[in-house]
C-alpha positions in Angstrom: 62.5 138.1 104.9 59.1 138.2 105.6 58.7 141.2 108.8 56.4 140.6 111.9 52.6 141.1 111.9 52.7 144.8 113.7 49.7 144.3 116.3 47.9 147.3 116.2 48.7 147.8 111.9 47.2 145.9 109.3 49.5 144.1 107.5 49.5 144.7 104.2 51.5 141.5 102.3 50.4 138.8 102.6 24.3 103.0 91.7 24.1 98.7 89.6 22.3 97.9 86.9 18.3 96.8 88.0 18.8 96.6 91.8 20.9 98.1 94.6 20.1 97.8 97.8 21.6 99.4 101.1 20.4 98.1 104.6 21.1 99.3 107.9 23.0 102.4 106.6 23.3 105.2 109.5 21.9 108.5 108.0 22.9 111.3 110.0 20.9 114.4 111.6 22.5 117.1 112.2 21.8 118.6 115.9 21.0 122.2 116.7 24.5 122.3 118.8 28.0 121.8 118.4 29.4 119.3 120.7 32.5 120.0 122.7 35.5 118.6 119.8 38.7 118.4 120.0 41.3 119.4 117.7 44.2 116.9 116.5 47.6 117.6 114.9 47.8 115.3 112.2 51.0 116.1 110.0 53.9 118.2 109.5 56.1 119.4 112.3 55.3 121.9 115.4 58.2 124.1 115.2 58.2 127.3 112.6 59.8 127.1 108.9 60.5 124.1 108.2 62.0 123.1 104.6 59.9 120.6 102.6 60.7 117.2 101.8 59.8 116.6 98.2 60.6 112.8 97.6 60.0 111.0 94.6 57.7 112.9 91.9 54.5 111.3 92.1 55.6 108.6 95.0 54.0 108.7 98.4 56.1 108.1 101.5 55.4 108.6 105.1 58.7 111.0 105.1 57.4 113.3 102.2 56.1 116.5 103.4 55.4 120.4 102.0 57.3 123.0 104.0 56.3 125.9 105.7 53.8 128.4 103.7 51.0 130.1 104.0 48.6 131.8 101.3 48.4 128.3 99.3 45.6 127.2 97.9 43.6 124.2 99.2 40.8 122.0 98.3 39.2 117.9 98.7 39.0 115.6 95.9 35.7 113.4 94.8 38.1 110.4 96.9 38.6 112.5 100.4 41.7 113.6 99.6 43.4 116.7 100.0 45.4 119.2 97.9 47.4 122.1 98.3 48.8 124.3 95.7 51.5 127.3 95.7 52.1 129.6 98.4 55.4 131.4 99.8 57.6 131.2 102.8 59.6 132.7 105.6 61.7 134.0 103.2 59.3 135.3 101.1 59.5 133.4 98.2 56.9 131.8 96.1 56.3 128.2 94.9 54.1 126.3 92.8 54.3 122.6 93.9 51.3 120.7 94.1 50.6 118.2 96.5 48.6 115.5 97.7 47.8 114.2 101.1 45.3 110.7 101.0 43.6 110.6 104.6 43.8 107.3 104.8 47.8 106.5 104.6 48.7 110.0 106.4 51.0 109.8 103.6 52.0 113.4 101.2 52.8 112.8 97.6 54.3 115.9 95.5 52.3 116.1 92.5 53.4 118.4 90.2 55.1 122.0 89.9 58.8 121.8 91.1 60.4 121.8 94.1 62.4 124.7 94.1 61.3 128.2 94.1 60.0 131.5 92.4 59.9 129.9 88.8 58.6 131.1 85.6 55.3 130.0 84.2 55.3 127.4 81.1 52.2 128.7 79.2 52.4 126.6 75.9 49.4 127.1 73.6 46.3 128.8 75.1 43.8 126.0 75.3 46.4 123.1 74.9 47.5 120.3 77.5 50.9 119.9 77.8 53.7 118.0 79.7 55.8 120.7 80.0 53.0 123.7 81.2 53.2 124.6 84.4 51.9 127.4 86.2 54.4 130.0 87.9 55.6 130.3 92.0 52.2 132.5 93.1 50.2 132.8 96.5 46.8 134.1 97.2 45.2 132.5 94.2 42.1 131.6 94.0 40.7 127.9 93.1 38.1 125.3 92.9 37.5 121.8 91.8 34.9 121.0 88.6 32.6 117.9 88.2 35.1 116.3 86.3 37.9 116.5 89.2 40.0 118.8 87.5 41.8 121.9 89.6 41.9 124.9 88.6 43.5 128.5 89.3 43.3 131.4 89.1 45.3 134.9 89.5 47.5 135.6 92.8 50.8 137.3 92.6 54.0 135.5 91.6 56.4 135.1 88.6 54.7 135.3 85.5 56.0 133.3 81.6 58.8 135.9 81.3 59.9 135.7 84.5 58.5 138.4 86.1 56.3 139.0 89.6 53.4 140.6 89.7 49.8 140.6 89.6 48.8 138.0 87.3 45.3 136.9 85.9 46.1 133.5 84.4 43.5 130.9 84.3 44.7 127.5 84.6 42.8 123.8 85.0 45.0 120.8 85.9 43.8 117.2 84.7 44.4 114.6 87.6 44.3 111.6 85.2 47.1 113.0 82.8 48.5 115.2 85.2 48.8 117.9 82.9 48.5 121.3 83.4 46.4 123.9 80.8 46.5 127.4 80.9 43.2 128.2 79.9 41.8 132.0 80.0 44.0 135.7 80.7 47.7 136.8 80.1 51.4 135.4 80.1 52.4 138.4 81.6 51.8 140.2 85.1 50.1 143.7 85.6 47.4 143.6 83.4 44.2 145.5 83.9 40.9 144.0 83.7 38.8 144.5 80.1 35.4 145.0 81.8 32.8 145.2 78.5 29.4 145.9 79.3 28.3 144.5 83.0 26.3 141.0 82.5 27.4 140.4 78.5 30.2 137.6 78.0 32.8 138.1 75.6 35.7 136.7 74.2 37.7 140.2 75.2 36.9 140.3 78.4 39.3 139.5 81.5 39.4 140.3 85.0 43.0 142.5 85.6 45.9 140.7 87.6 44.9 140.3 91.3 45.5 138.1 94.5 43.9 137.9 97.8 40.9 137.3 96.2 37.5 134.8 96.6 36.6 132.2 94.0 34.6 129.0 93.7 32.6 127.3 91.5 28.6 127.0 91.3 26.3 123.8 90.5 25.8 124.6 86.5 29.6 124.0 86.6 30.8 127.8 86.0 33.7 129.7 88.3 33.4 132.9 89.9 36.0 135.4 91.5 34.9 138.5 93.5 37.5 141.4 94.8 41.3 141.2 95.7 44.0 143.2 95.3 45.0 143.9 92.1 44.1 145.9 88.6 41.0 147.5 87.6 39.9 148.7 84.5 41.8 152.0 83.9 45.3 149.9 85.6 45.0 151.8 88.6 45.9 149.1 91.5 43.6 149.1 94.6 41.0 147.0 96.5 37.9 145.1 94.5 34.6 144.8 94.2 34.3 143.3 91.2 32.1 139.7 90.5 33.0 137.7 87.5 31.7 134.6 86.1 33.8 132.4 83.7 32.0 129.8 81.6 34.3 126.9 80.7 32.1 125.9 77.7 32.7 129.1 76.0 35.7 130.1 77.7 34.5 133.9 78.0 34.2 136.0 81.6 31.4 138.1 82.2 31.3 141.3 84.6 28.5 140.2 86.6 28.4 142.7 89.4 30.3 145.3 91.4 32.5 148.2 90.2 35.0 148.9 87.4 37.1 150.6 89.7 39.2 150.1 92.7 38.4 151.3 96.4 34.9 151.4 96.1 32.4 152.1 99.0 30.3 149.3 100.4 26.4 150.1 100.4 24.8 148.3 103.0 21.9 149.5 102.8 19.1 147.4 105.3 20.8 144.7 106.9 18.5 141.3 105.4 17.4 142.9 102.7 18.4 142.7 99.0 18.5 145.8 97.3 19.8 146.3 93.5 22.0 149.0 94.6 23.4 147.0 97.7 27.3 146.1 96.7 30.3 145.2 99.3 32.9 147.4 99.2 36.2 146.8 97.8 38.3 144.2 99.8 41.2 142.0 99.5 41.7 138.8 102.1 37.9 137.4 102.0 37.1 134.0 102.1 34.1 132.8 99.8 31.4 130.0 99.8 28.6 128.9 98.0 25.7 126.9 99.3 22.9 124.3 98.3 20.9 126.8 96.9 23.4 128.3 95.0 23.8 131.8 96.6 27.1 132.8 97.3 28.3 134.3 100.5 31.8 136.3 101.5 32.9 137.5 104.6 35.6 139.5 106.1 38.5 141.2 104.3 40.6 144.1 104.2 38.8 147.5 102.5 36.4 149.9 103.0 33.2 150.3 105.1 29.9 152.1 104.4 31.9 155.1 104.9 34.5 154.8 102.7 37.0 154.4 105.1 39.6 151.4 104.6 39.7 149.0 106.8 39.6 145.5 108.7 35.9 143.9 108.3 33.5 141.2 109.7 30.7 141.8 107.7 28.8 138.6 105.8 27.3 139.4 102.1 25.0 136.7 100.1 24.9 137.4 96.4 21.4 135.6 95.0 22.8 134.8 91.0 19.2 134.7 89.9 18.1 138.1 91.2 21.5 139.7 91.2 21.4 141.0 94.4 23.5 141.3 96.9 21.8 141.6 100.9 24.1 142.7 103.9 23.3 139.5 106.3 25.4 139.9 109.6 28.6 141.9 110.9 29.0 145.1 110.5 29.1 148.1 108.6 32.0 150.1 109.8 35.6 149.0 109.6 37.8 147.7 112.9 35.4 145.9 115.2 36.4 143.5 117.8 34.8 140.1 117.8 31.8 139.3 120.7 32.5 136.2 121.8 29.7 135.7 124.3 29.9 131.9 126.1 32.0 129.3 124.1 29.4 126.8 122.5 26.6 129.1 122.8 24.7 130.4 120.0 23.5 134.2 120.7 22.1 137.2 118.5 24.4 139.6 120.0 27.4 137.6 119.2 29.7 138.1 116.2 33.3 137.4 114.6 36.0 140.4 114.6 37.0 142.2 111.6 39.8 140.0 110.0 41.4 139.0 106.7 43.5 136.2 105.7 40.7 134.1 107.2 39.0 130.3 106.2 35.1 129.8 105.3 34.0 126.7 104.4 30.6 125.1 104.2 29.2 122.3 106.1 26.9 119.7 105.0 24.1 121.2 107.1 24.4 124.4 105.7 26.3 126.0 108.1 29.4 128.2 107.4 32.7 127.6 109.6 35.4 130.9 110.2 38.6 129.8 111.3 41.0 132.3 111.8 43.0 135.3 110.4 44.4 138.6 111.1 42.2 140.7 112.9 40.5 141.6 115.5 39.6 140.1 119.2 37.2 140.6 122.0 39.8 143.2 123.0 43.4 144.5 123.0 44.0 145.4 119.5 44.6 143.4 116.3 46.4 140.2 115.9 46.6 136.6 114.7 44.0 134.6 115.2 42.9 130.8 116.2 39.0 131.3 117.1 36.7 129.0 114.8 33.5 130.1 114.6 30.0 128.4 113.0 27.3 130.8 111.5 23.6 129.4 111.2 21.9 131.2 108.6 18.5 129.5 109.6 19.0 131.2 113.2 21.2 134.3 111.9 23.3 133.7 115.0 27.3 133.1 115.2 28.8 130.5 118.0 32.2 131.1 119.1 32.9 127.2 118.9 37.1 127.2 120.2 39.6 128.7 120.5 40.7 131.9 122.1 39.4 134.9 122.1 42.5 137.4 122.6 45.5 137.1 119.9 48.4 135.8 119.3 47.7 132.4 120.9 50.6 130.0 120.7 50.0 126.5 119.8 49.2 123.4 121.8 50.0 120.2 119.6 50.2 117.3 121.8 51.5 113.9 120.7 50.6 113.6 116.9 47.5 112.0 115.9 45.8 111.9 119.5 42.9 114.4 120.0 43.0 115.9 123.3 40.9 119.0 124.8 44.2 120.9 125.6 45.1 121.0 121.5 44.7 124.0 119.3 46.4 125.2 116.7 48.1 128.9 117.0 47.2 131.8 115.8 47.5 132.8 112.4 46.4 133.9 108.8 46.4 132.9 105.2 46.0 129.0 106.2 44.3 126.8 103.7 40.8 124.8 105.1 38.3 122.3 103.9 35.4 120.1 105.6 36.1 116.0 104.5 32.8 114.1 104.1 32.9 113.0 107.5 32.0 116.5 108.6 35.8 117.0 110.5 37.6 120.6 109.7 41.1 120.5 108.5 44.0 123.4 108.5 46.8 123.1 106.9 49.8 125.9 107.6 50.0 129.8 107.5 51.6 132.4 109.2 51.6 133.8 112.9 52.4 137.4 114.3 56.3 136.9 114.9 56.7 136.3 110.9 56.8 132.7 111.2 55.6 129.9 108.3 54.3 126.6 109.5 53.5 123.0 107.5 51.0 121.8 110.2 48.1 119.7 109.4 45.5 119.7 111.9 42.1 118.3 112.3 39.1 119.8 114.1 36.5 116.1 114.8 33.0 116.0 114.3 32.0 119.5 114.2 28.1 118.7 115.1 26.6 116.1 117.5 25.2 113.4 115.1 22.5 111.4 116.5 22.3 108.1 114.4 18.8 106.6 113.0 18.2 103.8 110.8 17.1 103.8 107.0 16.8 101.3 104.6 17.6 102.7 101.2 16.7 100.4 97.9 16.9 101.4 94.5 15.4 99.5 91.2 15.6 100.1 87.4 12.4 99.7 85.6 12.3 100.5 81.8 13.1 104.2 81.9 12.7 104.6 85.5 14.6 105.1 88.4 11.8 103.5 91.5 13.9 104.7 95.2 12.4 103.6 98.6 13.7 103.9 101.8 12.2 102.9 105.1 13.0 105.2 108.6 13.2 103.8 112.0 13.2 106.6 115.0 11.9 110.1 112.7 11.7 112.4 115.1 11.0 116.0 114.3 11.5 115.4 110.3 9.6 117.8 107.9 11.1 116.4 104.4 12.8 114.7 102.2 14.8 116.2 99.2 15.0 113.8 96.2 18.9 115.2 94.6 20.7 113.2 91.5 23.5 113.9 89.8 25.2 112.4 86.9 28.9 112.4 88.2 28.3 112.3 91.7 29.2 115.7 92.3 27.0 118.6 92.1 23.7 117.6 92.3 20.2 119.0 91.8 16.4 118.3 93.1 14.7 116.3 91.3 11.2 116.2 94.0 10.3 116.2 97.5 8.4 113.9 99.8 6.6 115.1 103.0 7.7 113.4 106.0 5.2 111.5 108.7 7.7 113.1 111.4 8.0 110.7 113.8 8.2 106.7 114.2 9.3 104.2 111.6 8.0 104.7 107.9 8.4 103.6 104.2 8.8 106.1 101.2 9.6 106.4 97.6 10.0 108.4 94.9 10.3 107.5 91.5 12.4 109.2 88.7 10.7 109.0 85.2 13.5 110.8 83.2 16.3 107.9 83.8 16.7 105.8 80.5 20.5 104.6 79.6 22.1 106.9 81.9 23.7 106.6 85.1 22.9 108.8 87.9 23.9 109.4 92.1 21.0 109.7 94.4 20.7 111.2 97.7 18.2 112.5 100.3 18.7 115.4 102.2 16.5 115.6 105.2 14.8 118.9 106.5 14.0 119.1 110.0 11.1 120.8 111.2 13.5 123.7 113.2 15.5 124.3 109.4 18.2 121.6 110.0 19.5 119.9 107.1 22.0 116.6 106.7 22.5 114.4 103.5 21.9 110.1 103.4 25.1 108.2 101.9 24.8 107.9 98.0 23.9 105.5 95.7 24.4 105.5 91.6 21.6 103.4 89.2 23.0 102.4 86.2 20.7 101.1 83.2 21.6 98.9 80.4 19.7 99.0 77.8 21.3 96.0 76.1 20.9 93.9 79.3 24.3 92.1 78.8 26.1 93.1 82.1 25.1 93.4 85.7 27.4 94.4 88.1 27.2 94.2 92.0 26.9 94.8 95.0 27.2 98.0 94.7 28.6 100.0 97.0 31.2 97.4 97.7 33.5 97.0 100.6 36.1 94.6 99.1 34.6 94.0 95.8 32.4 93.5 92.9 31.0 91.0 90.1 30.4 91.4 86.7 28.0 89.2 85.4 27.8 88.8 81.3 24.0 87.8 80.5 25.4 86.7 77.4 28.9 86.1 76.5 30.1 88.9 73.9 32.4 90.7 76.8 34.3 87.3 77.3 37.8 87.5 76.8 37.9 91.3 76.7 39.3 93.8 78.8 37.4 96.0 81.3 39.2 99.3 82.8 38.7 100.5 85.9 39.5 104.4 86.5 39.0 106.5 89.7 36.6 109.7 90.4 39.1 112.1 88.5 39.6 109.5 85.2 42.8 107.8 86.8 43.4 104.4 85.3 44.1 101.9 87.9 43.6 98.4 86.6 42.9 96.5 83.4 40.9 93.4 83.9 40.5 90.2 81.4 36.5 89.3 81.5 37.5 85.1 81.5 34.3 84.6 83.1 30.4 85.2 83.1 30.7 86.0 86.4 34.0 87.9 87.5 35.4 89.1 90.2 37.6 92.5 90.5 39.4 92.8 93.9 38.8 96.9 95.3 40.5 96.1 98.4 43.6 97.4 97.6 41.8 101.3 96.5 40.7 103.6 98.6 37.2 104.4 99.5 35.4 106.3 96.7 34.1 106.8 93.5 35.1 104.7 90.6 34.3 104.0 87.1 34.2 100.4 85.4 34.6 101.0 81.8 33.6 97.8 79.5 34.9 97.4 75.9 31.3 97.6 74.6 31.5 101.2 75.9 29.4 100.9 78.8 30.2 103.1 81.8 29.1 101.8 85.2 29.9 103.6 87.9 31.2 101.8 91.0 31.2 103.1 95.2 33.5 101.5 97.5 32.6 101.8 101.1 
């Protein structure tokens, strides 16, 4: 059984075709404040160690739900929904069920994996899809989501393809539209050191060693990245990391990108703001990883060792620039074991900061900002402890907020009456949950583990995380020969510096393609014209820059060009549906095939018609894909 969280020792386990056009959408700004939220419990159950209720494979059902874990992995699909993979239990044992919760039913399906525990890996062929793979019972993986949709993991300790636990460093990717699972990159087998090669050259040899507790995510040119953990370095001695690697899924070859070759290393700090070749955090397991617009990345907290060498609880907050290859020492501190300062609740401050703590959330906000939500660490006083304080850090401002939650440790839980927000609600303390931001800007937190050696299944949802004062735009876009022509109109600027032109061609990560300078105040008309559009399809978006640094994003839109000119399709975005008009008849009587963000089939439709209907009242919100049989791809929003 898993023991109780000692509180003063650190515990060591654990877009249609010509013209689209969207009026009266509400484009959000973000404000330079949090507003007092609320948090809402949303799923599961409110008492500890609960068993899981697995249902039909591949069936929602209101009664389906995961049981208590923590150190699963968790991420949001293209659709808004949510995903959970792995983790272990009160009894510490492992699992590797995957599941699926859709926001808008409330409703969990089990995916994939099985729903019993500690089982062997099914590797199959390196580099093959099949049925039958399946990754082994693991925790403290790390994993991501590509531009295609597809999941993928790597690492954490569990029960490797011989049946064995350890540290593993398998890489697998998991294909929501076949639902198959391919191991991809590493070894079948557990305690393997890491094959380092020379620091910034790929090759086909190279592998990061087995590890868990580690950082990972994926950047905008679509390759992954894993930094520290617990686990192997390159002579097989076991420790704390510091190593950065980069895995291109093109190639399929890792490259040592940064850090040391060896375990327990020394942080150097050096100037705190300034990048510095020799800077490098120290070895660490228990961090929690992001990577922003720009494409920096940026870790914080852990478990390992200070400027000093000495091992330890952190709170310090590292940004690694990819293109310089420098890492700069941006906030927290330097030493090991500090207690958070909380200063007033909802008040930014320079003096304020986070605790040391691992086993902790970061995730990114759509204005830039980063959100810490719990772990095991470190108060405003009184020794160390689980944790429920979510903090926001504003990188424009440097400054941390202590946004809710307490500020001592071991808080129990206030859950209320399911699916009612209420000011009294929080969630309790604890470490090794699993959090994401939906595109609503709301936090969600699903399970972990408190300081009596309890598991929990709770979902719960922190609402609106900034104030969001509404203005008006007008947003039109219009395909002309090779062009893509955009123009939107403002009513109510106030305090606007500029507009960021982004497109991307599967709606995912995107990329600036020009910028527009604001008037600042009133009601105005821009545009922007893309010259590099012909017979593709692409996602447009603005973000707006405030004057004080501020940064939201304007709903999308996709342009689709035909060069043929035989289909239009609209209105697109839809709310209950949309036509396809044939401007001559060569599609009549074939069949069109509608598939969802991740490649999904979901309907067949007959073309009977020059003009035909397909019902999307029946999908969710999102992203979809109308395939036509003359091989034309248009992609489709529902709103």
């Amino acid at each position: 059984m898993k023991l109780p969280v000692p509180t003063n020792y650190k515990f060591s386990k654990r877009s249609v075709y010509r013209t689209i056009s969207f009026l009266l959408l509400f484009l959000s700004f973000i404000a330079s404040h949090a507003q007092t939220s609320q948090w809402t419990w949303v799923s599961g159950d409110n008492t500890a160690n609960q068993s899981g209720v697995y249902g039909t494979k591949g069936t929602a059902a209101a009664t389906n739900k995961p049981g208590d874990r923590d150190s699963e992995s968790g991420w949001k699909d293209a659709s808004g929904n949510f995903w959970i993979f792995g983790g272990w239990d009160i009894n510490s044992d492992n699992y590797n069920d995957l599941w699926k919760y859709n926001t808008s039913t409330g409703q969990w399906t089990w995916v994939s994996g099985d729903n019993t525990i500690n089982q062997s890996g099914v590797y199959g062929t390196k580099g093959t899809a099949a049925a039958t793979n399946k990754p082994g019972a693991r925790r403290n993986q790390a994993a991501w989501v590509d531009a295609s949709g597809n999941f993928w993991i790597f690492g954490g300790y569990g029960t490797d393809g011989a049946g064995n636990t350890g540290y593993l460093n398998d890489l697998w990717k998991y294909n929501t539209g076949t639902g198959q699972w391919t191991w991809m990159s590493g070894d079948n087998t557990r305690n393997n050191g890491g094959t380092y090669g020379t620091k910034g050259t790929a090759a086909a040899a190279n592998k990061p060693g087995g590890r868990y507790r580690l950082a990972g995510w994926a950047d905008a040119s679509g390759n992954f990245w894993i930094i520290g953990g617990s686990g192997y370095d390159g002579s097989g001695n076991n420790g704390s990391l510091n190593d950065l690697w980069k895995y291109n899924p093109t190639t399929g070859q890792w490259t040592w990108v940064s850090g040391d070759n060896t375990r327990n290393s020394s942080g150097t700090y050096g100037t705190k703001g300034t990048a510095a070749a020799t800077n490098e955090p120290g070895g660490r397991y228990g961090l929690s990883g992001v990577v922003d617009a720009s494409g920096n990345f940026w870790i914080f907290g852990g478990n390992g060792y200070d400027g000093s060498g000495n091992n330890g609880v952190l709170n310090d907050l590292w940004k690694y620039n990819p293109t310089t290859g420098q890492w700069t020492w941006v906030s927290g501190d330097n030493t090991r074991n500090n207690n958070g300062s909380y200063g007033t609740q909802g008040t930014a401050a320079t003096g304020n900061k986070p605790g040391g703590r691992y086993g902790l959330n970061m995730v990114l906000d759509a204005s830039g900002n980063f959100w810490v939500f719990a772990g095991l660490g470190y108060p405003a006083s009184g020794g160390t402890g689980v944790l429920n304080d979510l903090w926001k850090y504003d990188p424009s401002a440097g400054q941390w907020t202590w946004v809710s939650g307490d500020n001592t440790r071991n808080s129990n839980g206030t859950y209320g009456t399911k699916g009612t927000a209420a000011a009294t609600n929080k969630p309790g303390g604890r470490f090794n949950a699993a959090s994401w931001i939906d595109a609503s800007g709301n936090l969600w937190s699903f399970a972990g583990y408190d300081n009596n050696g309890n598991n929990f299944n709770d979902l719960w949802k922190f609402n609106s995380l900034t104030v969001l004062p509404v203005r008006l735009i007008t947003l039109q876009g219009n395909h002309r020969n090779s062009d893509n022509v955009l123009v939107f109109t403002t009513t109510g600027e106030d305090n606007t510096d500029r507009f960021n032109i982004e497109r991307s061609a599967k709606g995912i990560n995107y990329s600036v393609m020009g910028t527009v300078t604001a008037v600042g105040s009133g009601n105005n008309r821009y545009s922007f014209t893309d010259h590099d559009a012909a017979n593709n399809s692409f996602y447009y978006r603005i973000q707006v820059i405030d004057k004080d640094g501020h940064t939201s994003y304007s709903p999308v839109i996709t342009l689709n060009s035909d060069p043929d000119g035989k289909v239009t399709v609209y209105p697109n975005p839809a709310t209950t549906g949309v036509y396809v008009k044939l401007n001559d008849n060569s599609l009549l009587n074939t069949t069109a095939r509608l598939y969802t963000a991740t490649g999904q089939l979901i309907a067949s439709i007959t073309i009977t018609s020059s003009v035909q209907y397909i019902n999307l009242q029946q999908y969710a919100k999102g992203l979809f894909t109308l395939r036509l049989n003359n091989g034309k791809a248009i992609n489709v929003i529902k709103e």
